[in-house]
C-alpha positions as CSV (number, residue, x, y, z in Angstrom):
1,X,41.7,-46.2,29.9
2,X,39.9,-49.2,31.1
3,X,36.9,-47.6,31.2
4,X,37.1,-47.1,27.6
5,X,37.4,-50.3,26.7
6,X,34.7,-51.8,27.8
7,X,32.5,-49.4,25.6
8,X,34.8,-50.6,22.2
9,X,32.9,-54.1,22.3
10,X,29.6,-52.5,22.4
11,X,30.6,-49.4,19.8
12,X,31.8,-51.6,17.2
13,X,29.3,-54.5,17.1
14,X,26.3,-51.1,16.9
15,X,28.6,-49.6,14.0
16,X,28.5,-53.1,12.3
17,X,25.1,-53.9,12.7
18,X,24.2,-50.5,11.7
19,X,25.7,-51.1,8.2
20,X,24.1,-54.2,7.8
21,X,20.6,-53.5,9.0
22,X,19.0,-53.0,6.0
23,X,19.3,-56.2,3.0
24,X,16.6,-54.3,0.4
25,X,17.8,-53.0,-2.5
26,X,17.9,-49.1,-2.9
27,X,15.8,-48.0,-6.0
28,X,17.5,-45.0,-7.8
29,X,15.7,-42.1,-7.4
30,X,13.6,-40.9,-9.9
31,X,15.5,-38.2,-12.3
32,X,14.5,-34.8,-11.3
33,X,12.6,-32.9,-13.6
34,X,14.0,-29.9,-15.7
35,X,14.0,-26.7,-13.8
36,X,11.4,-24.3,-15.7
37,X,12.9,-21.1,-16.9
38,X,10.9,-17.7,-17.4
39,X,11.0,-18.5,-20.9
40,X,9.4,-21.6,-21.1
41,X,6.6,-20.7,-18.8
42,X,3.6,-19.7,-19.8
43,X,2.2,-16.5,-19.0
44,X,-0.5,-16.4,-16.5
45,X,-3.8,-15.7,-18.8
46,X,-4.6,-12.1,-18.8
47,X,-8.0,-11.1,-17.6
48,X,-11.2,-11.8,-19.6
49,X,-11.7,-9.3,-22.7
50,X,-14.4,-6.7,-22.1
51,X,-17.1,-6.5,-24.4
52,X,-16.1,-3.4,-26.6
53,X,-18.6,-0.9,-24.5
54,X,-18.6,1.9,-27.2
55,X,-20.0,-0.2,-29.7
56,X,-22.9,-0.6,-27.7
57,X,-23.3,3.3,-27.1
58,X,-21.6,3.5,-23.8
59,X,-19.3,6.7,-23.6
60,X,-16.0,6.4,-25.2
61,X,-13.4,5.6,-22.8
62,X,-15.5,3.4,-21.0
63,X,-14.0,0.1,-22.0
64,X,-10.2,1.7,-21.0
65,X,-11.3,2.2,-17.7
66,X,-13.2,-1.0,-17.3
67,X,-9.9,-3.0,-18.4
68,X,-7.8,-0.2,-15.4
69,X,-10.6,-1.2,-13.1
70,X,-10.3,-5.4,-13.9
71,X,-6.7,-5.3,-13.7
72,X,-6.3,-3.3,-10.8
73,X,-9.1,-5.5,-8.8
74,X,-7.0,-8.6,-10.3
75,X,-3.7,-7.5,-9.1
76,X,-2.7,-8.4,-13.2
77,X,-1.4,-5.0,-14.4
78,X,2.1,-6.0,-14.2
79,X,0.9,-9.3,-16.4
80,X,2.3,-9.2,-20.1
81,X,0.1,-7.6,-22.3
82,X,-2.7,-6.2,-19.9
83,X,-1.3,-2.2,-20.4
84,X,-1.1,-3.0,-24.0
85,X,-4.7,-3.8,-23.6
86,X,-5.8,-0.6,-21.8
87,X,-3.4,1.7,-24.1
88,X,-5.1,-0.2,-27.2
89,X,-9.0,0.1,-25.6
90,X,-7.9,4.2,-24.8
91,X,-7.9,5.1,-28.6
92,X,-11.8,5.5,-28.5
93,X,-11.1,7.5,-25.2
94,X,-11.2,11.3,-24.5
95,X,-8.0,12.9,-24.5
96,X,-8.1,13.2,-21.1
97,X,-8.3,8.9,-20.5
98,X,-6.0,8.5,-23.5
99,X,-3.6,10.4,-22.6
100,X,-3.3,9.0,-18.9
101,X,-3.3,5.3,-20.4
102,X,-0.2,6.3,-22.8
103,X,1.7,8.0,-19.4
104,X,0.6,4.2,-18.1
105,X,2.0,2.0,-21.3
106,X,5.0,4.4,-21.1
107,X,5.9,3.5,-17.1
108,X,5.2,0.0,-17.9
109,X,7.6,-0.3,-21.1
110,X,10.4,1.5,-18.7
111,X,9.2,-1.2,-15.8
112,X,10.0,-3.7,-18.5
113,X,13.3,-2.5,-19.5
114,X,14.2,-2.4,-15.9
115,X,13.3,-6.1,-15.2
116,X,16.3,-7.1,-12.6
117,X,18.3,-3.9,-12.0
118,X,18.1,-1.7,-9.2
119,X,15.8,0.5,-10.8
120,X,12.8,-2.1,-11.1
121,X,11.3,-1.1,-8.3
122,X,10.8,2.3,-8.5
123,X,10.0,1.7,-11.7
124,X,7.0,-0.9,-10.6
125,X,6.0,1.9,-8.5
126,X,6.1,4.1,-11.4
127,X,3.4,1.8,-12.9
128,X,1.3,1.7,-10.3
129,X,1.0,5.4,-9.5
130,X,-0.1,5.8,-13.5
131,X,-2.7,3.5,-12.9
132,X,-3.8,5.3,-9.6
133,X,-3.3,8.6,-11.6
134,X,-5.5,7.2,-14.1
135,X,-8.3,5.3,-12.0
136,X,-8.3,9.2,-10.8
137,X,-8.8,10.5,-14.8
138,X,-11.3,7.8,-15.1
139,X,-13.9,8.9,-12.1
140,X,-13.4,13.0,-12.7
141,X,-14.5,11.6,-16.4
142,X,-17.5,10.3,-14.9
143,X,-16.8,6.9,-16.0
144,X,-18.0,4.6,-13.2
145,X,-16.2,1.6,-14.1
146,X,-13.1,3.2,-12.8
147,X,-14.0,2.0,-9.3
């Protein structure tokens, strides 16, 4: 026990001076701002428009696979209202293009619907294999811009 005691001088008068070190005032800390939900964010912008390339006597479907080739290269596909975008461009396509962009829009709204249950990703990868699937539609229809 002696041994003991002659550390309780030195312990308290550190535990003491320790409280007393510091004589500035704290400053509150500044209020934190408001977490940002998925609602109030704004999208990330979707990739620049394509000039409509059957109005200037480019083959129809050429513009659907352009937009497939941009959002691909992008990584934006998943972006809300990019497949909208392609599915809207494809009505000028070949039956072919269109119909490969409407299996597209149609992964994507069930990719949609899926958002946070355990069937989102498969479904992501549902979306991703239409566009692949597509890209394919897109060179076999001699459409270059596919990539």
């Amino acid at each position: 026990m002696p041994h003991s005691r002659r550390w309780l001088p030195w312990v308290a008068t550190t535990l003491s001076l320790a409280g007393c070190g510091h004589s500035t005032p704290t400053q509150p800390a500044p209020p934190a701002a408001p977490p940002v939900t998925a609602s109030a964010a704004a999208p990330p912008p979707a990739p620049p428009s394509v000039p409509t390339a059957e109005a200037s006597g480019a083959r129809p479907g050429t513009r659907t696979c352009t937009d497939l080739n941009a959002a691909v290269t992008q990584a934006t596909l998943m972006e809300p209202g990019v497949v909208d975008r392609i599915a809207a461009a494809a009505s000028t396509a070949d039956a072919p293009v269109a119909d490969a962009a409407q299996r597209l829009a149609a992964a994507y709204a069930k990719a949609t619907t899926s958002k946070g249950t355990a069937q989102e990703p498969d479904a992501v990868a549902a979306v991703s294999a239409a566009a692949a699937d597509m890209a394919g539609v897109c060179a076999e229809s001699g459409l270059e811009s596919a990539g």
